[in-house]
Steps between C-alpha positions, in 0.01 A plus 500: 500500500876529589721218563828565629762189488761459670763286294854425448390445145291735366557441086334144565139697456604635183322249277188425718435846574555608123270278366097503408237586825767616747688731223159634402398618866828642575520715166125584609660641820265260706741291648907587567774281630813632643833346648686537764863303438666439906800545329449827441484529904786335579768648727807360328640636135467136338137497589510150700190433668526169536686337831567141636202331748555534893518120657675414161292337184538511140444797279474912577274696658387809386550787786206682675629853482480533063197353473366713785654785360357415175108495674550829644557637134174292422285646754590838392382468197186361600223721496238564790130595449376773637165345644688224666855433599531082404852434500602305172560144487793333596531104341797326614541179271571196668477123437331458821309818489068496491399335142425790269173486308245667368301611751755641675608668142168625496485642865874644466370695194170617629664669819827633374656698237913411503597213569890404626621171420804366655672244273813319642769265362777298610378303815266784607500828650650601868207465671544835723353667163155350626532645840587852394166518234127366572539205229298186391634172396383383166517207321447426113472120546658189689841489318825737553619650188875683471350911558247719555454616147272223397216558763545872517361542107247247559384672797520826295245334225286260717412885739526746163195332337281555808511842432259643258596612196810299479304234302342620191215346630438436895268237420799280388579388848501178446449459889213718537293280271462169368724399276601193341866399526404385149454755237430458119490717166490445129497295346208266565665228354904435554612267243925399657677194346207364360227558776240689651484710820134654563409816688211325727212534433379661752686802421358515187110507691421817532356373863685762723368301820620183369868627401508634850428129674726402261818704600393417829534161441830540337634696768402256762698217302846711492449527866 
């Protein structure tokens, strides 16, 4: 799996990407993420990208021609199979976009191999970019946050883990069987400012069948 990001701010998937499950996969050469800066396409020597709205408004809009510039360099680095010719995916993050989730995580990883992720800042993109390139609108959640950074590594780990191999274990998909939203381990007993917290019993049955109603049950209460 490749993603390819397009960002003004690369260094802000330092950490995340340099840390446990993600770090491991990418060292494993099983998953690789590379970035594509618009500044680095911009047609001026102080690398602006970034111009007032048409019809007037507050803030700056980032110009179509960098960050189409900056796709182009994406798709040639994307690589085609030979038994098929499926262009890679193109995800254009948007507040209003279609709500990502994990069925369409697990679709978008079952049919193709890179992935290009279009993460904008300011008040948004020219929207020209998203006539030039086949594109989908996608949506982390009902709220607007300040860029594209956010949603582009949580698309980049919600999609990684539906590809074998990235998980130590593929059984861990939480999503792909039942599992509680409540989870316990040792000890039995926790004894905190003077009283106890028990591991329920049930857990401690034996009774496979029954733990599964259980987490069922549990799951149908967080609901």
């Amino acid at each position: 799996m490749h993603f390819h990001i397009i960002t003004l701010f690369p260094g802000a998937f330092d950490s995340y990407l340099g840390e446990s499950i993600l770090k491991r996969a990418i060292e494993d050469k099983k998953l690789k993420v590379s970035f594509y800066n618009p500044r680095d396409y911009a047609d001026n020597s102080y690398k602006r990208i970034d111009r007032p709205p048409y019809a007037g408004g507050p803030g700056m809009v980032i110009q179509a021609e960098p960050v189409a510039k900056a796709i182009d360099a994406a798709l040639k680095k994307c690589s085609r199979s030979k038994k098929s010719n499926i262009k890679p995916k193109i995800i254009f993050l948007s507040p209003s976009g279609k709500q990502f989730t994990n069925e369409y995580a697990k679709s978008t990883a079952k049919k193709f191999k890179d992935i290009i992720i279009v993460s904008g800042r300011y008040e948004g993109i020219d929207a020209r970019v998203k006539k030039i390139f086949k594109m989908e609108d996608i949506s982390i959640g009902p709220f607007v946050l300040t860029g594209g950074e956010l949603p582009a590594m949580l698309l980049i780990d919600v999609i990684s883990r539906q590809v074998e191999g990235i998980l130590g274990n593929f059984s861990s998909l939480e999503e792909s069987r039942t599992a509680s939203p409540d989870v316990y381990t040792r000890p039995e007993v926790l004894l905190y400012k003077g009283r106890k917290y028990r591991v329920p019993k049930i857990l401690l049955s034996g009774d496979h069948k029954k733990i599964e109603e259980w987490r069922k049950e549990i799951q149908k209460k967080h609901k």
